[in-house]
Backbone bond lengths (Angstrom), bond angles and torsions (degrees), N, CA, C in turn:
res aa  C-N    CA-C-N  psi(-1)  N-CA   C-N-CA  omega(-1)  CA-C   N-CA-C  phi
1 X - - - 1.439 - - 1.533 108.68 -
2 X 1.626 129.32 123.35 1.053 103.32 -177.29 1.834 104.90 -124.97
3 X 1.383 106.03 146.54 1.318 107.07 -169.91 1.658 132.93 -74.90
4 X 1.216 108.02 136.39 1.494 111.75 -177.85 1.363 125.12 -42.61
5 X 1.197 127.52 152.94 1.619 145.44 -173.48 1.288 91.90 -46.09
6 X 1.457 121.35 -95.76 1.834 126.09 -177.20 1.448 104.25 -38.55
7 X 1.706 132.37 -17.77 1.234 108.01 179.02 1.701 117.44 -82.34
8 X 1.546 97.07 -24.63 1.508 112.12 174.59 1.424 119.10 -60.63
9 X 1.404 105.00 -43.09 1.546 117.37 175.78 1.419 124.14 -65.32
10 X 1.517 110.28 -43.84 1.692 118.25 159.51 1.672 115.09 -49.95
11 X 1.232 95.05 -52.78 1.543 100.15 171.57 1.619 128.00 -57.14
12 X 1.098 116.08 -29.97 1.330 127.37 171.06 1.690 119.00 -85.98
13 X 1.337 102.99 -36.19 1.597 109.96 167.95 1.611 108.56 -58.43
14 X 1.122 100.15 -48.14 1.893 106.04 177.12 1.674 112.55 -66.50
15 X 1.015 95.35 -46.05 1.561 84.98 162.00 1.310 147.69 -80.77
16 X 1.344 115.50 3.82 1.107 144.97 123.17 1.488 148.44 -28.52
17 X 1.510 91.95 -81.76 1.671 99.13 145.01 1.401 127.40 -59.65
18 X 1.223 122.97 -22.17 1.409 118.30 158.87 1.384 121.11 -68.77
19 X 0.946 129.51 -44.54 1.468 131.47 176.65 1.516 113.97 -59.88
20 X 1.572 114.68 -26.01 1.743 113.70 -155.56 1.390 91.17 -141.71
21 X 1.101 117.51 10.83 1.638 96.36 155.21 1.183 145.48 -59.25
22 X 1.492 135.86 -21.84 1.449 110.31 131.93 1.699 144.32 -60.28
23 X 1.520 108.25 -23.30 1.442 100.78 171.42 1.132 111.85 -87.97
24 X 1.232 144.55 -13.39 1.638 129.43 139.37 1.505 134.25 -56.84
25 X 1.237 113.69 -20.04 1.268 119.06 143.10 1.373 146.08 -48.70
26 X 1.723 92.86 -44.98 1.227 106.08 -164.74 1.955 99.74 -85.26
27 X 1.538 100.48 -38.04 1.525 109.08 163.74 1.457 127.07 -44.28
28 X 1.518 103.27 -24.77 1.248 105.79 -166.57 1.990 105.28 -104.15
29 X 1.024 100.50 -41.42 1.550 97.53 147.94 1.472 142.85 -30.78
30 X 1.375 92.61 -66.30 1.912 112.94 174.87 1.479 104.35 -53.09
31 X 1.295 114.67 -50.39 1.559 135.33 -172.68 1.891 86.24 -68.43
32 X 0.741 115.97 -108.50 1.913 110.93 176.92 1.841 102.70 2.20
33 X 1.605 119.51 -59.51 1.033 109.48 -167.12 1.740 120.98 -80.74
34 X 1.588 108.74 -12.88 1.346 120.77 -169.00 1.683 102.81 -107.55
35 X 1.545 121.30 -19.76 1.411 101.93 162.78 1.632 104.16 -116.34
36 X 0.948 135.98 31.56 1.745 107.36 -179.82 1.888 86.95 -159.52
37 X 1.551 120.15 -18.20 1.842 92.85 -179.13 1.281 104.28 -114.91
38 X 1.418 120.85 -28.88 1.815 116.69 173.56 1.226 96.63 -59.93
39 X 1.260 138.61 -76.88 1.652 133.79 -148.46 1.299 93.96 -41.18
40 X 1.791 125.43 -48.04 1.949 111.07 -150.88 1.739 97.72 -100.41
41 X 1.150 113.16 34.28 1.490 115.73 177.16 1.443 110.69 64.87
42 X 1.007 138.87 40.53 1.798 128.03 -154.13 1.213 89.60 -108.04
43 X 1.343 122.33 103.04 1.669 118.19 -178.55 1.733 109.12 -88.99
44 X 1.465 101.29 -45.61 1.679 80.18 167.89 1.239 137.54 -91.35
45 X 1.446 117.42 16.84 1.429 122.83 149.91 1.003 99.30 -69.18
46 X 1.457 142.31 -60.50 1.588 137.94 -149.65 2.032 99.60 -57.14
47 X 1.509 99.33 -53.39 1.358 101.21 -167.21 1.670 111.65 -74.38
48 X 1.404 117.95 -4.64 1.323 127.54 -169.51 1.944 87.66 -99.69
49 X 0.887 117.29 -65.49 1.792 124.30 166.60 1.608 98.70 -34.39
50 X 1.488 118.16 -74.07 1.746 95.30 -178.09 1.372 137.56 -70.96
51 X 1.242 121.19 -3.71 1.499 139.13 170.50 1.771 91.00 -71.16
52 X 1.206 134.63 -47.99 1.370 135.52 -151.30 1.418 91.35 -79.96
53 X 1.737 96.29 -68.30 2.120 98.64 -168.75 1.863 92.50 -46.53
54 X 1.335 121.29 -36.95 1.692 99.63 -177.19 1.360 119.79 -48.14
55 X 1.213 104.08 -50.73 1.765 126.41 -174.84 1.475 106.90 -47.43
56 X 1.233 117.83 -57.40 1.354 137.23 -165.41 2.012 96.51 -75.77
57 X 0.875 127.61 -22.45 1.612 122.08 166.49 0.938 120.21 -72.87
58 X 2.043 110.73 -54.35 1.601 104.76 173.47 1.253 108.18 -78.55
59 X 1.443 143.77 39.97 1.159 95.94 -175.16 1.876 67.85 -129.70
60 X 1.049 137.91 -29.88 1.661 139.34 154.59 1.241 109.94 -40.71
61 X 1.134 146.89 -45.32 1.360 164.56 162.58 1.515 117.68 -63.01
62 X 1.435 135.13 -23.84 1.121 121.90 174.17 1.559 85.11 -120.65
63 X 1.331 131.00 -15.16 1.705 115.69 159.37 1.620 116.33 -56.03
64 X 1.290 114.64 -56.27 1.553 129.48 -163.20 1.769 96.96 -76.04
65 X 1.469 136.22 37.04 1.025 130.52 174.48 1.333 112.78 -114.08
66 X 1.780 136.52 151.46 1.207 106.68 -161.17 1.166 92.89 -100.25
């Protein structure tokens, strides 16, 4: 049985996000901290946002080890 186009593509998107789920995280963080908490001064979002994107590296980084 072989699987459909959009099924290949779902499948590859997921595998994707499996592989890079912390640096999409961490992308998506920085981006949180560079358009919506630096501009309104929010200092402990910023420092509460980089404690997290930290978290989210080591923890992709000592996950993705064999």
């Amino acid at each position: 049985m072989r699987a459909t186009p959009s099924a290949r593509a779902l499948a590859l998107l997921v595998d994707i996000l499996d592989r890079y789920w912390g640096l999409l995280g961490v992308v998506a963080v920085v981006a949180l901290e560079a358009l919506v908490f630096a501009p309104r001064g929010m200092t402990e979002a910023m420092i509460a946002g980089g404690i997290v994107g930290a978290a989210l590296l080591v923890g992709w980084l000592v996950g993705s080890s064999p």
